[in-house]
N, C-alpha and C positions, 0 to 999 in steps of 0.2 A: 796527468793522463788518467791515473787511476782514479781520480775525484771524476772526472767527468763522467769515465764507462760507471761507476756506481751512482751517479746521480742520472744519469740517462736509463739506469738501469730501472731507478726506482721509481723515474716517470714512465717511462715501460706500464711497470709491472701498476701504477696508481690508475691510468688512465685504462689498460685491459681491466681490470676489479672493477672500475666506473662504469665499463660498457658489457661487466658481466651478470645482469640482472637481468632474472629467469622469468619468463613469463606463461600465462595461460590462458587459454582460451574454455570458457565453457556454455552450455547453451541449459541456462536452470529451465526452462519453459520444457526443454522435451526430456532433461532428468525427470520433472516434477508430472510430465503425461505416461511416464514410463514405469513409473509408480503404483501398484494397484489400490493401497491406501488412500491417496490420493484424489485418485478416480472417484473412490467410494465418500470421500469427503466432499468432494465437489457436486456429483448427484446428490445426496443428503443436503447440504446449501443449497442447492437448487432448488428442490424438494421445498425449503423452508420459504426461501423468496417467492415464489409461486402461492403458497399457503397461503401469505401477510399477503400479497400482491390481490390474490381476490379477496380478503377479506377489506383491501382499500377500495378495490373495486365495486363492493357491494354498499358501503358506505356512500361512493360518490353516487351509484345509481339514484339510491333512496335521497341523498339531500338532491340532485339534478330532479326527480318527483316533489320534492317539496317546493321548489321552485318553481316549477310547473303547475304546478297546485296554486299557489303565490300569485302566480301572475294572472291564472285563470280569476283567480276571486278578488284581487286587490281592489276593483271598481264598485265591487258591493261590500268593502268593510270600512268599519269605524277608524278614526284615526287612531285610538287606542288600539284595537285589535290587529291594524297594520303594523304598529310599532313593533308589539308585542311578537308578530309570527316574521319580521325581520330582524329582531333580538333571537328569535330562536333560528333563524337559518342561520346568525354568523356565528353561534355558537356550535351549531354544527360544524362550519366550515373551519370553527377554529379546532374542535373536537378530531376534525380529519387530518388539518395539517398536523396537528400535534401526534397523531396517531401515524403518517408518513414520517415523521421527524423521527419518531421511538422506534419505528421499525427499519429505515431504512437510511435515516442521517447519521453524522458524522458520531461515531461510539456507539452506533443505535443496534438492534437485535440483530440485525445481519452484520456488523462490523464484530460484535463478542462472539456469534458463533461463529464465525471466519478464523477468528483467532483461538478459539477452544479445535474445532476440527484438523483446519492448513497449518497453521502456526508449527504445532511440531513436528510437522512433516517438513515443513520448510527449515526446521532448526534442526535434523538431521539432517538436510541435504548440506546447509552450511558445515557441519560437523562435519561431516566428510570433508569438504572442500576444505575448509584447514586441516586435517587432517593430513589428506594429500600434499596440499603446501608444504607443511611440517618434513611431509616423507622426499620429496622431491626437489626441497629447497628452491620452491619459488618465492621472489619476492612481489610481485602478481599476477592474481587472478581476474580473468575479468570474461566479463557475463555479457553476452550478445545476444540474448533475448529478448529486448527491449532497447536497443541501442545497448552502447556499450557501458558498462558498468562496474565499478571498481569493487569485486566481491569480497575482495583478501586482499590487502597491502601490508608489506613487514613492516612490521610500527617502527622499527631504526630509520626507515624512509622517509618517515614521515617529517618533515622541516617546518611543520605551523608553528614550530616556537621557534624560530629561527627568524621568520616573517613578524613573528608579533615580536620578538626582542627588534628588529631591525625597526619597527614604527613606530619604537617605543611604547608598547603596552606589555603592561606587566601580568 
C-alpha cells in the first residue's frame, strides 16, 4: 500500500513539473516603437534609403533619355554606331542594377547600416528579455509581433538531439 501512495505520489508530483512550464507573452514591435533610440535609428535609415533611392532615380531617368535618344536616331546610324550606343545602354543598365544591388540587395548599404543603427537596440531589447526569463523563471517567451515567435526557450527544453539521436544522426 505504501509502494503504491509513493509511486502515485511521484506521478503526481512528475506529471504537475511537466505541465509546470512558465510562459510569456511579448509584443518586440511596440517595445522597439517605444524606444527613442530607436525612433531615431529608423528616421536616419530612412533618411539613407531615400538618399540612394534618388540617386537610382536619377540614374534611371538619364539611361530611360538615352533611350529615347536611341530610338529617336537609330534610323540614321551606321551599323557600327548602333552597336556601339547599345553596348553603352547595357552597360549602363548593367551599371544601375549593380548600383540597386550595392545599395539595396541582400548585405547591401541599407542591410550594414540596419545592422550598425537597429541591431543593438534590438540586442538590448533581447537582453532584457532573457534577463527577465532569468528573473522570472520562464521557460518561454514568445513574440507576437509578427505572428508568434519563439524569442527565449530554456535550452534543457530543447529535445533536437533527442530527434536526431532517435533518426539515427549523429
Amino acid at each position: 500500500m505504501k509502494k503504491i501512495l509513493v509511486i502515485a505520489g511521484c506521478i503526481f508530483m512528475l506529471a504537475f513539473s511537466a505541465s509546470a512550464q512558465r510562459y510569456a507573452v511579448i509584443d518586440s514591435k511596440y517595445i522597439l516603437d517605444k524606444i527613442p533610440e530607436y525612433k531615431e535609428a529608423q528616421k536616419t535609415l530612412d533618411q539613407f534609403s531615400e538618399k540612394w533611392q534618388q540617386e537610382i532615380d536619377q540614374k534611371q531617368a538619364a539611361m530611360d533619355k538615352m533611350y529615347k535618344d536611341y530610338d529617336a536616331e537609330q534610323v540614321m546610324l551606321s551599323d557600327v554606331l548602333k552597336k556601339k550606343r547599345e553596348d553603352e545602354l547595357y552597360n549602363k543598365e548593367k551599371e544601375l542594377r549593380d548600383l540597386q544591388k550595392k545599395r539595396f540587395g541582400f548585405e547591401g548599404d541599407l542591410f550594414k547600416k540596419r545592422q550598425e543603427l537597429i541591431k543593438p537596440i534590438q540586442d538590448k531589447v533581447y537582453n532584457a528579455v532573457q534577463k527577465l526569463a532569468a528573473e522570472k523563471q520562464y521557460d518561454f517567451i514568445l513574440d507576437k509581433s509578427e505572428g508568434i515567435t519563439v524569442i527565449f526557450a530554456d535550452p534543457k527544453l530543447d529535445k533536437s538531439a533527442d530527434i536526431l539521436r532517435n533518426l539515427g544522426v549523429k
